[in-house]
C-alpha positions in Angstrom: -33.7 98.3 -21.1 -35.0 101.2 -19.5 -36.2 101.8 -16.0 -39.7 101.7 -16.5 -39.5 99.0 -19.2 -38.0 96.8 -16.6 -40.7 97.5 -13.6 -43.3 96.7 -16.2 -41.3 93.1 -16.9 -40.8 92.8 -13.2 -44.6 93.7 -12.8 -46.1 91.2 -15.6 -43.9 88.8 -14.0 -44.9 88.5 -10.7 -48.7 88.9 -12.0 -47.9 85.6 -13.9 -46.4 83.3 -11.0 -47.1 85.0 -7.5 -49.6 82.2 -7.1 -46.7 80.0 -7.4 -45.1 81.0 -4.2 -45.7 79.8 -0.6 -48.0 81.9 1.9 -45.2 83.7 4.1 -44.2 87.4 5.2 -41.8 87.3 2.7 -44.6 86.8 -0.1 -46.8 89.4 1.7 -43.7 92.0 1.2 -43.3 91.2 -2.5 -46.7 92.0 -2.4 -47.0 94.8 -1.2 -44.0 96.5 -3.3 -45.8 95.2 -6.0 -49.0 96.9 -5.2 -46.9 100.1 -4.5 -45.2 99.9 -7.8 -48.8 99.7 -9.7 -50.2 102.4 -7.6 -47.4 104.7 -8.4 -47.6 103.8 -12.3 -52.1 104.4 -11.7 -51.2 107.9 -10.0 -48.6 109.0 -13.2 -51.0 107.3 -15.7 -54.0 109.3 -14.7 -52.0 112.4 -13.9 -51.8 112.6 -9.8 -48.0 112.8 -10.2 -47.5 114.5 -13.6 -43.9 115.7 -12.4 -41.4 113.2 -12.7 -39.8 114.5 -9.3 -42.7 112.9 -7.7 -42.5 109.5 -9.5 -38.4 109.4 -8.0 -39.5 110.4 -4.6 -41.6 107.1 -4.7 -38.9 105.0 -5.9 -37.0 106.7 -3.5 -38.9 105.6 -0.7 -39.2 102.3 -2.0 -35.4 102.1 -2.7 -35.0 103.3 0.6 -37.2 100.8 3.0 -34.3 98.6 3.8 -33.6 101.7 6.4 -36.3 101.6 8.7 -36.4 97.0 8.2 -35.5 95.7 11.5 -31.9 94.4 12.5 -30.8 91.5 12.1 -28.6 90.0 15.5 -27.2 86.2 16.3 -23.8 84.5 16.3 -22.6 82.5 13.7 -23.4 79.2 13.7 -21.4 77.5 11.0 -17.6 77.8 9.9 -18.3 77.6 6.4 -16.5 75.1 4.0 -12.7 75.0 4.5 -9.9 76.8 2.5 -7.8 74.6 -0.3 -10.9 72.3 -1.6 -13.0 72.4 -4.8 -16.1 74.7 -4.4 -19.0 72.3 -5.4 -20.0 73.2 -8.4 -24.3 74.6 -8.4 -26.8 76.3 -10.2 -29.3 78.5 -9.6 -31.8 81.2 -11.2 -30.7 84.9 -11.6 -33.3 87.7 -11.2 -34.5 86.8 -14.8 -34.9 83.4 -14.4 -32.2 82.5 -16.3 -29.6 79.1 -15.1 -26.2 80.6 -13.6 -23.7 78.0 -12.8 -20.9 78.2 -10.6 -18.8 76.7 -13.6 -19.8 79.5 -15.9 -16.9 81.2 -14.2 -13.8 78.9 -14.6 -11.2 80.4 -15.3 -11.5 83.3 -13.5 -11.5 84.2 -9.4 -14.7 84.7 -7.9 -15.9 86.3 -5.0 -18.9 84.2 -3.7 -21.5 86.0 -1.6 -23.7 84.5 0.9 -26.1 87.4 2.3 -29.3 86.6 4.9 -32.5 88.5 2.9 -33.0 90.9 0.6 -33.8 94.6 2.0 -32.5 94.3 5.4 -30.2 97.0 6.6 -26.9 95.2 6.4 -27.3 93.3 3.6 -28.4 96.4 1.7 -25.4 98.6 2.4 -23.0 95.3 1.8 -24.1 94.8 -1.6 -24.3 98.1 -2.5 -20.6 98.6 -1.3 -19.8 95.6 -3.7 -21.4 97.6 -6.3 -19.3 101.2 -5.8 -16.4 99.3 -6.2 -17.5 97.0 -9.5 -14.9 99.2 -11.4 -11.8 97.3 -9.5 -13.4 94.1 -9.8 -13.8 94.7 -13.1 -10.2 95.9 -13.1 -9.2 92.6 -11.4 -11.5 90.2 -13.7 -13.2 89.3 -10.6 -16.7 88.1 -10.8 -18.7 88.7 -8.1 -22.0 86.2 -7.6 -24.8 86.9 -4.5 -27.0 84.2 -3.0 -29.5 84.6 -0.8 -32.8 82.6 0.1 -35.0 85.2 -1.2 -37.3 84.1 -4.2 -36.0 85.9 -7.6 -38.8 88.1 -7.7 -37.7 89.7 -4.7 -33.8 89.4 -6.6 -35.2 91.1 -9.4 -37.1 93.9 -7.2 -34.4 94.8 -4.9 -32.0 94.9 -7.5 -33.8 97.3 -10.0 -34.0 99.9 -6.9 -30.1 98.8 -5.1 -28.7 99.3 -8.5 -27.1 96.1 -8.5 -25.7 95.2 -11.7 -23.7 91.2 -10.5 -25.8 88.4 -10.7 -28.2 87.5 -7.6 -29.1 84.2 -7.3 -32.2 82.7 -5.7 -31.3 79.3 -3.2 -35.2 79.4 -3.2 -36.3 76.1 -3.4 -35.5 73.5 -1.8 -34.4 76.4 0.2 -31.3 77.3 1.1 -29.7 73.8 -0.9 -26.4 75.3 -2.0 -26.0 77.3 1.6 -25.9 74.0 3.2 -23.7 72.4 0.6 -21.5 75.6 1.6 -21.7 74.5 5.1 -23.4 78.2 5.8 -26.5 77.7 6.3 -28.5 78.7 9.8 -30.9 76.1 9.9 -32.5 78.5 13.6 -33.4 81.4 11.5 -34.0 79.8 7.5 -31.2 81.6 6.0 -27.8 81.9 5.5 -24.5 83.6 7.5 -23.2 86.2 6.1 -20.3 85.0 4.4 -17.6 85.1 1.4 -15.6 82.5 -0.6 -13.0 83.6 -3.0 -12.7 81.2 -5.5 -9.6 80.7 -7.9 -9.8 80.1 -11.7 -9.2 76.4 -11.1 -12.6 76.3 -8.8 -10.5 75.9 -5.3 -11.3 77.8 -2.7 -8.1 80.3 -1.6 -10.2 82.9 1.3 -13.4 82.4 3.0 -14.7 85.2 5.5 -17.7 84.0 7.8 -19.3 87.2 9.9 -18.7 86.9 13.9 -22.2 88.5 14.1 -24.7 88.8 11.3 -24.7 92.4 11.3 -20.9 92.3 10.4 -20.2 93.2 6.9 -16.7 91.9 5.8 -13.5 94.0 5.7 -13.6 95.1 1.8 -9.7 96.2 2.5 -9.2 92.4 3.3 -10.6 91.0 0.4 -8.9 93.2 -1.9 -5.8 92.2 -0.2 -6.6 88.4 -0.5 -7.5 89.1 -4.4 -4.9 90.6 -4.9 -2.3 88.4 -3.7 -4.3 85.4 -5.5 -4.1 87.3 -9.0 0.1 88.2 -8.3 0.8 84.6 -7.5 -1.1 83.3 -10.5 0.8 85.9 -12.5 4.4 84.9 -11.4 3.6 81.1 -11.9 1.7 81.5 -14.9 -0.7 79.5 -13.8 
């Protein structure tokens, strides 16, 4: 699917069910990409921005907002759920709406990804890292899965213009459930720490990574390190 089919999905979409979400800021911000999105398609439609180097400095700029979002600060607040048990087992909606399951995945590691909100500055540059290096995750037979808080409208937005290709997962409603269930969850600020599990093919968790500070992003060198030690000692035991 193209780009511009999928705005138009992403469009018709949220024209369908917006009325479906709660009155908050984040609502109001989905809104108002929407309306930009519309105006930008109004503008080429009627010929205001025949060239198409003017319709990709607007997605630019919209691709592009998570720069001038404000920080994010605070301590941690949670440890997270310990190394050597089961991860519980969950499911949520991806950017499409469709059920992804935590089980999906047996039988393969999994890095688990638990971000604050969509577009903020840290959050943005951490997934986007996870993206440049999808080829050795891929090479690894890694799946990576994101949750975050945000609604999958928002998901399916901020992935179209992060380029995100891994599954994000909306912990929407009741909000932030599997957070909590992943002992991550900062009940002072309504989201989640910034946070990692990696998850063996038998469902156990083998690394976790909380962030001191929310702005940390984790040491990528690290988790390669931790994966890859995982996936040689599964190797020599054949297990």
């Amino acid at each position: 699917m193209g780009r511009t089919n999928r705005l138009e999905e992403l469009e018709g979409r949220f024209s369908q069910l917006a009325n479906q979400l709660q009155d908050s800021p984040e609502k109001e911000a989905i809104s108002i990409l929407h309306a930009m999105l519309q105006e930008s398609r109004r503008e080429f439609a009627a010929g205001a921005a025949p060239a198409v180097e003017g319709k990709e400095r607007a997605f630019e700029q919209v691709a592009n907002l998570y720069k001038s979002a404000p920080a994010m600060g605070g301590a941690a607040e949670n440890e997270g759920l310990p190394k050597g048990g089961l991860a519980p087992d969950f499911t949520l909606l991806d950017a499409n709406g469709d059920p992804v399951s935590l089980s999906d995945f047996r039988g393969q590691p999994i890095v688990l990804v638990f971000y604050p909100l969509d577009w903020s500055p840290a959050c943005s540059d951490q997934l986007s890292l996870y993206e440049s290096e999808m080829s050795e995750f891929q090479r690894l037979g890694v799946q990576v899965i994101a949750v975050s808080v945000d609604s999958l409208y928002s998901h399916g937005a901020w992935s179209v213009v992060r380029g995100l290709t891994f599954p994000l997962l909306a912990d929407f409603y009741p909000k932030g459930e599997v957070a909590r269930l992943y002992q991550v969850y900062r009940t002072s600020d309504g989201f989640s720490e910034r946070a990692l599990f990696l998850i063996d093919s038998q469902g156990v968790i083998r690394y976790k990574a909380v962030s001191p500070e929310l702005p940390h992003i984790p040491d990528i060198y690290e988790l390669f390190d931790q994966l890859r030690s995982l996936i040689g000692k599964k190797a020599s035991t054949g297990n």
